[in-house]
C-alpha positions as CSV (number, residue, x, y, z in Angstrom):
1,X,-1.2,91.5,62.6
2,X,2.8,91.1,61.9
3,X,5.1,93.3,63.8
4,X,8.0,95.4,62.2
5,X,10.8,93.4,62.3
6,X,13.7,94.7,64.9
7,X,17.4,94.4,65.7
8,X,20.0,95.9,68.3
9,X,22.9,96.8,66.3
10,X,26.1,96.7,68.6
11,X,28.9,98.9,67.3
12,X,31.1,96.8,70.1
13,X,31.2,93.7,71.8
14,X,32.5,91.4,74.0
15,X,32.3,87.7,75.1
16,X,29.5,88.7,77.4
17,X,27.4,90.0,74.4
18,X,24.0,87.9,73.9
19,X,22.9,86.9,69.9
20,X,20.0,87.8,71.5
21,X,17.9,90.0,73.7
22,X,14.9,88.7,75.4
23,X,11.6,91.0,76.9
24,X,8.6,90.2,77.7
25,X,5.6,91.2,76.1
26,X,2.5,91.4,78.3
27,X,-0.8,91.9,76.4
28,X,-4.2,94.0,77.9
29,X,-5.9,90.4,78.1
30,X,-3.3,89.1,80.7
31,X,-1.1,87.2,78.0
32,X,2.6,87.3,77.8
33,X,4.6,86.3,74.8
34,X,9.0,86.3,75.2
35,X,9.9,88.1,72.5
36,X,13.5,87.9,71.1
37,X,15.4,90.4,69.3
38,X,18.5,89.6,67.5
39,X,21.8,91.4,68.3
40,X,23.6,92.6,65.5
41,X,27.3,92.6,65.7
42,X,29.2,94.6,63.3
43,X,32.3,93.3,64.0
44,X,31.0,89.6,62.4
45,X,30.3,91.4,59.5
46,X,33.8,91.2,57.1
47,X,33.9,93.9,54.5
48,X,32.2,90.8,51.6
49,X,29.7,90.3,53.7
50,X,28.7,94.2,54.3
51,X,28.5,94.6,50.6
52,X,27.3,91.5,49.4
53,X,24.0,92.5,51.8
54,X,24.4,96.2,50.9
55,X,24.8,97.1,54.8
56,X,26.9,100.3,53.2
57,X,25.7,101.5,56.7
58,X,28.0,99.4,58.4
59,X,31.2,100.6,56.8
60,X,31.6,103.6,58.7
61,X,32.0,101.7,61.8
62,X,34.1,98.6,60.2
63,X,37.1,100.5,61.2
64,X,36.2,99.9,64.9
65,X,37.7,96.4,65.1
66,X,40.8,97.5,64.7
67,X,40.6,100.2,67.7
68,X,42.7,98.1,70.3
69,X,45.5,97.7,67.8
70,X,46.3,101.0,66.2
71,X,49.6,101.6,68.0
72,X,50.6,97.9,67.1
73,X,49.8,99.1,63.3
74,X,51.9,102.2,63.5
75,X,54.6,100.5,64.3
76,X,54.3,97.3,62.3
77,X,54.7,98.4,58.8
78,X,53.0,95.0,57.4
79,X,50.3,95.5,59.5
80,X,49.8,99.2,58.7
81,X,49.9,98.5,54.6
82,X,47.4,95.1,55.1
83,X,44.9,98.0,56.9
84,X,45.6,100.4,54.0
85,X,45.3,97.9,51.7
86,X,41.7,96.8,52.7
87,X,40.3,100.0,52.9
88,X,42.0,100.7,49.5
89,X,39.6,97.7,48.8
90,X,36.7,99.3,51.0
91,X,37.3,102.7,48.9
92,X,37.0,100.6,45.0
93,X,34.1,98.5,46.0
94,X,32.1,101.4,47.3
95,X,33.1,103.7,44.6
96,X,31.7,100.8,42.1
97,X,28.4,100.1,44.4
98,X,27.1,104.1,44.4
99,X,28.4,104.4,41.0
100,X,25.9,101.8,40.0
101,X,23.4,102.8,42.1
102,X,23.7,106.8,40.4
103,X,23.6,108.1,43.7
104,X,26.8,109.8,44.4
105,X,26.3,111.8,46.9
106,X,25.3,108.9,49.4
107,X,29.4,108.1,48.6
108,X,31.0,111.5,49.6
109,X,28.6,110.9,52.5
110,X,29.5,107.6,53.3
111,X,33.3,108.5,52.6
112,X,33.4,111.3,55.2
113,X,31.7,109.2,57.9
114,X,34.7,106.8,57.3
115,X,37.1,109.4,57.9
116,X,35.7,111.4,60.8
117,X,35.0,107.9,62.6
118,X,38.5,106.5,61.7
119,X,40.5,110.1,62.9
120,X,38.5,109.7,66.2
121,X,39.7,105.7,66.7
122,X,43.1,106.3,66.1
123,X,43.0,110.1,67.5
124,X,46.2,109.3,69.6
125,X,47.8,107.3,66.0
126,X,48.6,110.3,64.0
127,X,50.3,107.5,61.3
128,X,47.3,105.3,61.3
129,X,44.8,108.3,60.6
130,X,46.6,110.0,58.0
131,X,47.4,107.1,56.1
132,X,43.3,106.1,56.2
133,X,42.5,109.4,55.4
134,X,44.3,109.5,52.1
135,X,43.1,106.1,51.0
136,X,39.6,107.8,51.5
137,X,40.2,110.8,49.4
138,X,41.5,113.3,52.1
139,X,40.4,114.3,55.0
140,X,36.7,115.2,54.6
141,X,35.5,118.4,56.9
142,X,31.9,118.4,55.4
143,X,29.5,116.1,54.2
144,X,28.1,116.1,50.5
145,X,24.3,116.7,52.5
146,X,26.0,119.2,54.8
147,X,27.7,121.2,52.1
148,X,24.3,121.0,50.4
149,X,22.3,122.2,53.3
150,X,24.8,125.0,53.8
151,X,24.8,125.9,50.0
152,X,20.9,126.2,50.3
153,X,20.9,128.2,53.1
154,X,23.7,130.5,52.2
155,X,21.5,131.3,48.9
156,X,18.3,132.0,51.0
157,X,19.9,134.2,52.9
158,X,21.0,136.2,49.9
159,X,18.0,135.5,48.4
160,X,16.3,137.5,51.7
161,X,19.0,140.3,51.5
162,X,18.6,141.2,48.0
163,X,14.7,140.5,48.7
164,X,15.2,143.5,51.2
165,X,17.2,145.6,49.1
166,X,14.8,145.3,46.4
167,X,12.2,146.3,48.8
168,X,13.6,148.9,50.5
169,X,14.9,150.8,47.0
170,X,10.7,149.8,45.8
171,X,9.5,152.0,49.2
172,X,12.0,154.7,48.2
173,X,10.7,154.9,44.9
174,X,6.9,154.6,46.3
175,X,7.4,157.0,48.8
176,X,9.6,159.5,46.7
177,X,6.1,159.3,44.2
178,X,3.8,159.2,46.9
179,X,5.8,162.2,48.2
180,X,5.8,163.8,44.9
181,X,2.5,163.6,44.0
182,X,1.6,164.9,47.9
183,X,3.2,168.1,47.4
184,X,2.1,168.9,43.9
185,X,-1.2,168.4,45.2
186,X,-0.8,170.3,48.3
187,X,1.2,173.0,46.1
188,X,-2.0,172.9,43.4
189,X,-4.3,173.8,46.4
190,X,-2.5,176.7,47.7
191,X,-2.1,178.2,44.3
192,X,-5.6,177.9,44.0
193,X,-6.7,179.8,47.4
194,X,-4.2,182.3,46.4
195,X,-5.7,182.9,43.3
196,X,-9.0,183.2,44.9
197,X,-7.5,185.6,47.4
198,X,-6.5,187.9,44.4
199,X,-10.0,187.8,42.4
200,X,-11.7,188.9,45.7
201,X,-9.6,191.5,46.1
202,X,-9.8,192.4,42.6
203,X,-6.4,191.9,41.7
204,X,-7.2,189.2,38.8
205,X,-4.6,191.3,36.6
206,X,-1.7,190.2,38.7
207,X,-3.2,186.1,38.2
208,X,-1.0,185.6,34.9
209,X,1.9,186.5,36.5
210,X,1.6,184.6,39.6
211,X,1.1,181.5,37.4
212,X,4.2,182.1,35.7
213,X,6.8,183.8,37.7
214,X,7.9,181.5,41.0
215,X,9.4,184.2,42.6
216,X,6.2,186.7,42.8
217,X,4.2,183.5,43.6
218,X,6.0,183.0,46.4
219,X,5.6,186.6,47.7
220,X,2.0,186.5,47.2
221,X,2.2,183.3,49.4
222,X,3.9,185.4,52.2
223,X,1.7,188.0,51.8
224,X,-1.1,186.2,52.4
225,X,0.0,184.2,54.8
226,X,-0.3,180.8,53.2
């Protein structure tokens, strides 16, 4: 039996941060085996390196090596283009990757990530977090999936209102015949007890003209109390 292969992925660390993470694993017959895990620390990873393994998941959080030194980059203008101009760098070689790759949406996705991680590292370097953000593309407030998700459920929910509308204008139009047909019937029944009112009380000569003329019909009705 082989066991899934497993990592701890450190978005920070320190001096005091292990390459590797130790447990032990104590099996039902009584057997324990140390099993080590190996710590993953993105800030090892340069920007080649993320690429060249196609850890495009890393790139969000490559920004966050630089958190300790974004006021010294706001006001050092040599330091503030060399960060512009790698992630001018980042921006080229991932545009090239997904471009390759055909899937374009995993770039505005990755793109936005960038941004939204970058504006909250340098939230206090105004500077630092606009200049990154147009390197990016501009500011992204929504995700390629998100907008997509939204987009879909947006046109389901007109999809359910017009469904609605549809239905309700269909029961109008079912009840309106239902409705119709209900009272032509009902009105085809009371005709026909009046006219058997009128033959039993020998007044068949007045039949033709109950048939035809709406307002003597409806006086017969009266009269006979129907």
């Amino acid at each position: 039996m082989e066991f899934t292969r497993s990592c701890v992925l450190y978005l920070r660390n320190s001096r005091n941060t292990p390459d590797f993470l130790e447990v032990d694993v104590v099996f039902p017959d009584g057997g324990c085996h140390l099993y080590r895990v190996p710590a993953i620390k993105v800030e090892n990873y340069t920007k080649d390196k993320i690429f060249e393994k196609s850890l495009l998941m890393l790139l969000p959080f490559y920004i966050m090596r630089y958190e300790k030194r974004g006021h010294e980059m706001s006001e050092d203008p040599q330091l503030f283009q060399e960060l512009l101009n790698e992630y001018e760098v980042i921006r080229s070689k991932l545009e090239v990757e997904i471009t390759e790759s055909g899937r374009s949406e995993l770039f505005s996705d990755l793109i936005g990530l960038i941004t939204r991680i970058s504006d909250h590292i340098f939230r206090n370097e105004e500077k630092v977090r606009k200049g990154i953000g147009e390197i990016m593309g501009g500011h992204v407030l929504e995700l390629e999936s998100e907008k997509r998700a939204r987009l879909m459920a947006e046109a389901k929910e007109q999809a359910e209102a017009l469904g609605r509308e549809q239905g309700m204008a269909q029961g109008m139009a079912q009840g309106m015949a239902q409705g119709m047909a209900r009272g032509m019937a009902q009105g085809e029944e009371r005709l026909s007890v009046l006219i058997n009112r009128l033959i039993l009380d020998n007044r068949g000569n007045e039949i033709q003209k109950v048939v035809t003329d709406k307002e003597m019909r409806e006086a017969m009705y009266r009269e006979y109390q129907l």
